[in-house]
C-alpha atoms as a printed R data frame, in Angstrom:
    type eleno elety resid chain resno       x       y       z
1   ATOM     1    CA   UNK     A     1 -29.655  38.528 164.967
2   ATOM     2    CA   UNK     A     2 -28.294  36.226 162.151
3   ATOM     3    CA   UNK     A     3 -26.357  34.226 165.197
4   ATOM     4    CA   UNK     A     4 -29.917  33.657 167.175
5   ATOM     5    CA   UNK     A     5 -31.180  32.311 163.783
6   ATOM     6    CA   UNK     A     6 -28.299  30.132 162.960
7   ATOM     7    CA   UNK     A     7 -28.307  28.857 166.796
8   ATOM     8    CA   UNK     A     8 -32.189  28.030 166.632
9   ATOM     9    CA   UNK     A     9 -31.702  26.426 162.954
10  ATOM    10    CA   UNK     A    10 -28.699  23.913 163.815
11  ATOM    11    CA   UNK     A    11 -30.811  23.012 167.178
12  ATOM    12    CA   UNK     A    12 -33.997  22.162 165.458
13  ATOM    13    CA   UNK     A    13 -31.651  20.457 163.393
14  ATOM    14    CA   UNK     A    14 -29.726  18.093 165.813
15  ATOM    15    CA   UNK     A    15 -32.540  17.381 167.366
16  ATOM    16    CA   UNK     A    16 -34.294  16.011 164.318
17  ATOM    17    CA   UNK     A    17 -31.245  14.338 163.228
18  ATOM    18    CA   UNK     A    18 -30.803  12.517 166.562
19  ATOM    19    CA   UNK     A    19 -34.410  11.560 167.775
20  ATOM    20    CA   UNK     A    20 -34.295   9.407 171.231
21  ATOM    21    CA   UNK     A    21 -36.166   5.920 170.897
22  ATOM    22    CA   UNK     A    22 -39.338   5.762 173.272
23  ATOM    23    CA   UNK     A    23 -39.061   3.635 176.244
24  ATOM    24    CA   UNK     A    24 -40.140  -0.294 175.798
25  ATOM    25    CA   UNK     A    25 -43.507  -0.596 177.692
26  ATOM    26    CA   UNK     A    26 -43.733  -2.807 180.225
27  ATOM    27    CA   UNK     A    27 -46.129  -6.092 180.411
28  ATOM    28    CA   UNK     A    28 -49.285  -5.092 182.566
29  ATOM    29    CA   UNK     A    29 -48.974  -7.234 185.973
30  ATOM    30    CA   UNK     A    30 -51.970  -7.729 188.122
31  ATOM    31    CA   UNK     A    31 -50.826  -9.188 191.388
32  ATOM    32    CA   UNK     A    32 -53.464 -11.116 192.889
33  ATOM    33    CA   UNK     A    33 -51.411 -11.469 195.971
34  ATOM    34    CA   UNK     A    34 -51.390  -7.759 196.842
35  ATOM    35    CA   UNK     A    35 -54.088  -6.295 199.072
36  ATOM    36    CA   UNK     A    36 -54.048  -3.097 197.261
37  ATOM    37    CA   UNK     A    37 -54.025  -4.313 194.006
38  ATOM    38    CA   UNK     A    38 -57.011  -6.764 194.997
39  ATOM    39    CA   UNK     A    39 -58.929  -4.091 196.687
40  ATOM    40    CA   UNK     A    40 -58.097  -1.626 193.784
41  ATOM    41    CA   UNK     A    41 -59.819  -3.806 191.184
42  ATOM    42    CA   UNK     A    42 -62.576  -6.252 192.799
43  ATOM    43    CA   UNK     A    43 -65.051  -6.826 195.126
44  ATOM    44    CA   UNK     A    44 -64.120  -9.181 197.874
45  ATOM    45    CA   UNK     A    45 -66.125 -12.081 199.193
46  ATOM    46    CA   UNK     A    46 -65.372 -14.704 201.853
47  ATOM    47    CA   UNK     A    47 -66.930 -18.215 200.056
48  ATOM    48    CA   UNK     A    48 -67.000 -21.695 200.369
49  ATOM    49    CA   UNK     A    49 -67.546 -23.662 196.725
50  ATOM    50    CA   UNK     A    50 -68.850 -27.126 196.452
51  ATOM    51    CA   UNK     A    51 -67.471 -29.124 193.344
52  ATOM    52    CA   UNK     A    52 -69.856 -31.804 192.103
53  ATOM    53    CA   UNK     A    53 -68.094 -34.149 193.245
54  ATOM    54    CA   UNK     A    54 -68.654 -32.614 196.964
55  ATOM    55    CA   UNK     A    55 -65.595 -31.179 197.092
56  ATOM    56    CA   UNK     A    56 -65.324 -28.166 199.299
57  ATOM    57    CA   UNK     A    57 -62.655 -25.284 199.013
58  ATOM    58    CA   UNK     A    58 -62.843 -22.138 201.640
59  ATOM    59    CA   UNK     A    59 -61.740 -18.601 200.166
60  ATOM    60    CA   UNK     A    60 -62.599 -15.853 198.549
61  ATOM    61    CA   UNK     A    61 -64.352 -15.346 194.962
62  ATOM    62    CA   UNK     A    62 -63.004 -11.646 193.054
63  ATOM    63    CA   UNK     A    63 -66.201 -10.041 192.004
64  ATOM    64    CA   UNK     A    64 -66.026  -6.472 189.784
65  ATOM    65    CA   UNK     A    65 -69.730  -5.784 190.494
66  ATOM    66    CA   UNK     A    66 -71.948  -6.136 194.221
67  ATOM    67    CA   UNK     A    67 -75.293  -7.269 192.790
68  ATOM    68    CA   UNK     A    68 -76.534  -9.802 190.517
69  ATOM    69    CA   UNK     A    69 -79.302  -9.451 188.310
70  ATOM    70    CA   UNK     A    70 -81.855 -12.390 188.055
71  ATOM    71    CA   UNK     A    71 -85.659 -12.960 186.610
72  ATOM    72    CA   UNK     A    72 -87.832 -15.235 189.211
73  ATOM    73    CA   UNK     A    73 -91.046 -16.250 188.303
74  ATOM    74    CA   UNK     A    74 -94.004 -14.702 190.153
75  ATOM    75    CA   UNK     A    75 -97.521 -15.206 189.957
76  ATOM    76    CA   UNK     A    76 -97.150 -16.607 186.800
77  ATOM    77    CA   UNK     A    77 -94.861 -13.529 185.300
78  ATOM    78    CA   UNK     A    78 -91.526 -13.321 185.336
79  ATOM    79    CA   UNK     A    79 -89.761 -10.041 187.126
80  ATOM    80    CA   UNK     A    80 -86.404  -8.602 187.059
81  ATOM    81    CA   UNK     A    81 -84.513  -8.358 190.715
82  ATOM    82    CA   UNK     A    82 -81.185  -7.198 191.777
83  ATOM    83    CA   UNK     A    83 -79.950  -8.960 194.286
84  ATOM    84    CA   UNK     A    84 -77.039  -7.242 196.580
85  ATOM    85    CA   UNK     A    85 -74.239  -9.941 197.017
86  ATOM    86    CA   UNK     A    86 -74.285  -9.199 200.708
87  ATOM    87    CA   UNK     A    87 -77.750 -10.024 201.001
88  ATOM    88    CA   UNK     A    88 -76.609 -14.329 199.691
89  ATOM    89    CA   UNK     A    89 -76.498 -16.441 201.911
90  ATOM    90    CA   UNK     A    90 -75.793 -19.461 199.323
91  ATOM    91    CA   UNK     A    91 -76.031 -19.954 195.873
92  ATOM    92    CA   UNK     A    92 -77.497 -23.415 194.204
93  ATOM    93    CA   UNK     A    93 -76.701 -24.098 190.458
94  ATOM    94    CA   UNK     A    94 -79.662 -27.155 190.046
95  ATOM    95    CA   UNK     A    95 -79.756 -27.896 186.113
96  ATOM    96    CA   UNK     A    96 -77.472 -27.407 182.898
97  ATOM    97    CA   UNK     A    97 -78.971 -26.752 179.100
98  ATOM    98    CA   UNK     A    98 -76.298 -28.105 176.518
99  ATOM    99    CA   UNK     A    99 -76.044 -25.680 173.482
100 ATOM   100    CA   UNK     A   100 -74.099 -27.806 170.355
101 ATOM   101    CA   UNK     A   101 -70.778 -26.492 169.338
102 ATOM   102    CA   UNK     A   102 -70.698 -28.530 166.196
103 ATOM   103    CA   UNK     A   103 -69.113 -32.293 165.804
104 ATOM   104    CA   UNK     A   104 -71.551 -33.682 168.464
105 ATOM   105    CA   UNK     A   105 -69.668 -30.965 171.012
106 ATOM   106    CA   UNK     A   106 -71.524 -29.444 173.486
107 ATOM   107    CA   UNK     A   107 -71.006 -26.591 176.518
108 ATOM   108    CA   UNK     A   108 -73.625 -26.775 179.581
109 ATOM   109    CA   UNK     A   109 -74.585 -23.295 181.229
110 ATOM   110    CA   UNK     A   110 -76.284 -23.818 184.185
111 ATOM   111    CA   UNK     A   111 -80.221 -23.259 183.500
112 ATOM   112    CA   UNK     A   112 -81.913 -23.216 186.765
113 ATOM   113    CA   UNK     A   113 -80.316 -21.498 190.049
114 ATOM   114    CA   UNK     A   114 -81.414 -20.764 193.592
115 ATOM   115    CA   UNK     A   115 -80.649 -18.164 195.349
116 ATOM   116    CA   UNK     A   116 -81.422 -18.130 199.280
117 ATOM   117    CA   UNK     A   117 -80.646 -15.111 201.256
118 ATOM   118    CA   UNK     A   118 -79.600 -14.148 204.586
119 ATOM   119    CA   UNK     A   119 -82.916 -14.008 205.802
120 ATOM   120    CA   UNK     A   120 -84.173 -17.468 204.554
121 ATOM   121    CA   UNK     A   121 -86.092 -16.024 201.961
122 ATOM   122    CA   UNK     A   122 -85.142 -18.236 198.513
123 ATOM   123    CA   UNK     A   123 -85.306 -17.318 194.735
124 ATOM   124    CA   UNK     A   124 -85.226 -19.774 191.673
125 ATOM   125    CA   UNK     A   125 -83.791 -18.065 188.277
126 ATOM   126    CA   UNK     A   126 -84.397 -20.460 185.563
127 ATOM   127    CA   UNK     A   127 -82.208 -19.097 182.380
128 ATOM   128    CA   UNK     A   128 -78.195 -18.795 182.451
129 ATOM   129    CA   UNK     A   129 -76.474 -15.797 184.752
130 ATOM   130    CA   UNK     A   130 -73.548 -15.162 182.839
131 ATOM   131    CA   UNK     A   131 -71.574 -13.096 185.439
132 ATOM   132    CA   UNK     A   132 -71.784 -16.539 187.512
133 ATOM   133    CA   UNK     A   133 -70.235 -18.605 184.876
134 ATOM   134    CA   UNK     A   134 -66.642 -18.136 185.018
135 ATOM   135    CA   UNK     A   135 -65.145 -16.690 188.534
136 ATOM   136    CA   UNK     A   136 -61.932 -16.001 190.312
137 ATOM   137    CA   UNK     A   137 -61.459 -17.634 193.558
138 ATOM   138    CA   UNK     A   138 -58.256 -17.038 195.265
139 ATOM   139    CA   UNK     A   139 -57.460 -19.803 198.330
140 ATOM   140    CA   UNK     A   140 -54.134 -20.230 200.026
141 ATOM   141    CA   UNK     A   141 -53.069 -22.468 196.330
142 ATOM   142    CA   UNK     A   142 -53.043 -18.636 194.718
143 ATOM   143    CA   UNK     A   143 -55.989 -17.337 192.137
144 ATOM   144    CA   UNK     A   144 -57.488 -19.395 189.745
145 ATOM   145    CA   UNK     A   145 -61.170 -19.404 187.700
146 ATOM   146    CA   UNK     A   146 -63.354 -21.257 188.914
147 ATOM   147    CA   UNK     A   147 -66.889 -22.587 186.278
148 ATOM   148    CA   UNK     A   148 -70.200 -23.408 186.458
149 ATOM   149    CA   UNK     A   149 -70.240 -24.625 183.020
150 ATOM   150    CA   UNK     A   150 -68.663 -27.693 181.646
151 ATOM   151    CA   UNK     A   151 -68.490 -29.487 178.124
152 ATOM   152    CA   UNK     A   152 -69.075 -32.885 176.869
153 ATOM   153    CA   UNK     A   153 -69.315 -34.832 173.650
154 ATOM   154    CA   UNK     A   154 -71.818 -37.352 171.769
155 ATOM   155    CA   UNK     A   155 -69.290 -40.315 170.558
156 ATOM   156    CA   UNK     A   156 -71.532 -43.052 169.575
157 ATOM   157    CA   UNK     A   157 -74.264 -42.385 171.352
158 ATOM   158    CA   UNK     A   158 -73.082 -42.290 174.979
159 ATOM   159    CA   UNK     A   159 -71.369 -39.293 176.235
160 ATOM   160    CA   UNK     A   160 -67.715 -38.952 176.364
161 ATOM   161    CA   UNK     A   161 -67.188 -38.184 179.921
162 ATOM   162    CA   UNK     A   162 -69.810 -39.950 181.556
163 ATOM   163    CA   UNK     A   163 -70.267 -43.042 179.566
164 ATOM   164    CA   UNK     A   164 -74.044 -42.647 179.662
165 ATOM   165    CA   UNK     A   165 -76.502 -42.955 176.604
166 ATOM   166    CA   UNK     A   166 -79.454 -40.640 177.988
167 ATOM   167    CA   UNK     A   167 -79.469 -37.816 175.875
168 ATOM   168    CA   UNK     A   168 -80.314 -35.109 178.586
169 ATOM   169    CA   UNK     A   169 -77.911 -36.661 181.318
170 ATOM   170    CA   UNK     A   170 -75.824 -34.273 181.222
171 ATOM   171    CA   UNK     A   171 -78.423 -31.460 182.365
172 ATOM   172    CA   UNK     A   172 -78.469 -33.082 186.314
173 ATOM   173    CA   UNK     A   173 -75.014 -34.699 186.224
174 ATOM   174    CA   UNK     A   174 -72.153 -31.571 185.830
175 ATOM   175    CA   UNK     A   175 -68.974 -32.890 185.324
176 ATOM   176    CA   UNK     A   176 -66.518 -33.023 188.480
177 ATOM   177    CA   UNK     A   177 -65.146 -29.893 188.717
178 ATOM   178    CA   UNK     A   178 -68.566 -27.821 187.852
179 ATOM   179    CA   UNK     A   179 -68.471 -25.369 190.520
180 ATOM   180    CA   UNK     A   180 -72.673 -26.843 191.957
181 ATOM   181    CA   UNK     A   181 -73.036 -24.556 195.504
182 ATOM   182    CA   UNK     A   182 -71.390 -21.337 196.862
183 ATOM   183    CA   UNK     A   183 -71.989 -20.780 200.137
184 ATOM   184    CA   UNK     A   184 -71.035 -17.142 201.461
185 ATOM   185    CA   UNK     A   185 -69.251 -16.764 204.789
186 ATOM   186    CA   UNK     A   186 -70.121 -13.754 206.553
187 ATOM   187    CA   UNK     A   187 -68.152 -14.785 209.365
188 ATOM   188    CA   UNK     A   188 -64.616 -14.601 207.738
189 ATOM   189    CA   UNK     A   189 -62.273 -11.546 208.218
C-alpha cells in the first residue's frame, strides 16, 4: 500500500512540476472566397449598385438577415413593415441628413429611401436604415464594404469636397462613391 501512495504522490508531483504550455490560438480567418464559408455566415444576393457618379458594379451584397424593417407613411400615420429581401426589386437612397461631428465635420446617412418591389408596388422610408448603411459586396475584384453614407466638411463656408457654399447641398449631392441605387437581380445564378 505505501508503494501505491508513493507512486500516486511523485505523479501528481511531476506533473505539477512540468505543466505543458497551451497551444497558441490561431487568428480567426473568414474566407470570403469559399462557398461554404459564405453560405455558412450570410445571406446571398445577386445585385447591381449604382455609385453617384453612375457607376455600375454587378455582384453580390453579404446580408446576415432576409428582411428589412422600414416605417412608410400612410394615411397620414406612420407604420412599421418588414419587407422580405426577395420581395426588392430595387432600392433608391433619394436624400442625406448631415449630423455634425465637431470642427465643422459632418457624416450624411441617407434620410429618405424607396423601396419598389417585385410587383411594382413602391415604398418611401423617410428616416436612416442602418442595416443599409455599410454593406459587403463581393464582385470578381474580391469583398469589400460598400456605403450609403459619406462625410464632408465646412472650411470657410463652402464645403470641402464639393466646393459649394449652400449649406444643405450636401443632402441631394452624395459624394462619388455613395452607394445611390441597388438594383436586385433575380436572374443571376
Amino acid at each position: 500500500m505505501k508503494i501505491n501512495v508513493l507512486i500516486i504522490i511523485l505523479a501528481s508531483v511531476m506533473a505539477a512540476a512540468d505543466p505543458r504550455p497551451p497551444a497558441e490560438p490561431t487568428d480567426p480567418v473568414v474566407d470570403f472566397s469559399a462557398p461554404s464559408s459564405t453560405a455558412s455566415q450570410f445571406l446571398v444576393f445577386s445585385a447591381s449598385l449604382i455609385s453617384a457618379t453612375g457607376q455600375r458594379m454587378s455582384g453580390s451584397l453579404l446580408f446576415k438577415f432576409d428582411s428589412i424593417g422600414i416605417d412608410v407613411g400612410k394615411n397620414g400615420s406612420v407604420e412599421k413593415r418588414k419587407i422580405e429581401i426577395l420581395r426588392i426589386k430595387r432600392i433608391d437612397f433619394i436624400e442625406w441628413k448631415g449630423k455634425s461631428l465637431g470642427n465643422n465635420g459632418f457624416v450624411f446617412y441617407p434620410s429618405r429611401t424607396r423601396f419598389t418591389l417585385q410587383d411594382g408596388e413602391s415604398h418611401v422610408c423617410d428616416h436612416d436604415i442602418g442595416v443599409l448603411n455599410r454593406m459587403l459586396f463581393k464582385d470578381s475584384g474580391g469583398t469589400r464594404a460598400v456605403y450609403t453614407y459619406f462625410y464632408d466638411y465646412r472650411k470657410q463656408g463652402v464645403w470641402e469636397n464639393s466646393g459649394r457654399p449652400e449649406i444643405d447641398y450636401p443632402e441631394n449631392n452624395p459624394l462619388e462613391d455613395t452607394i445611390v441605387t441597388i438594383i436586385f437581380d433575380r436572374n443571376a445564378g
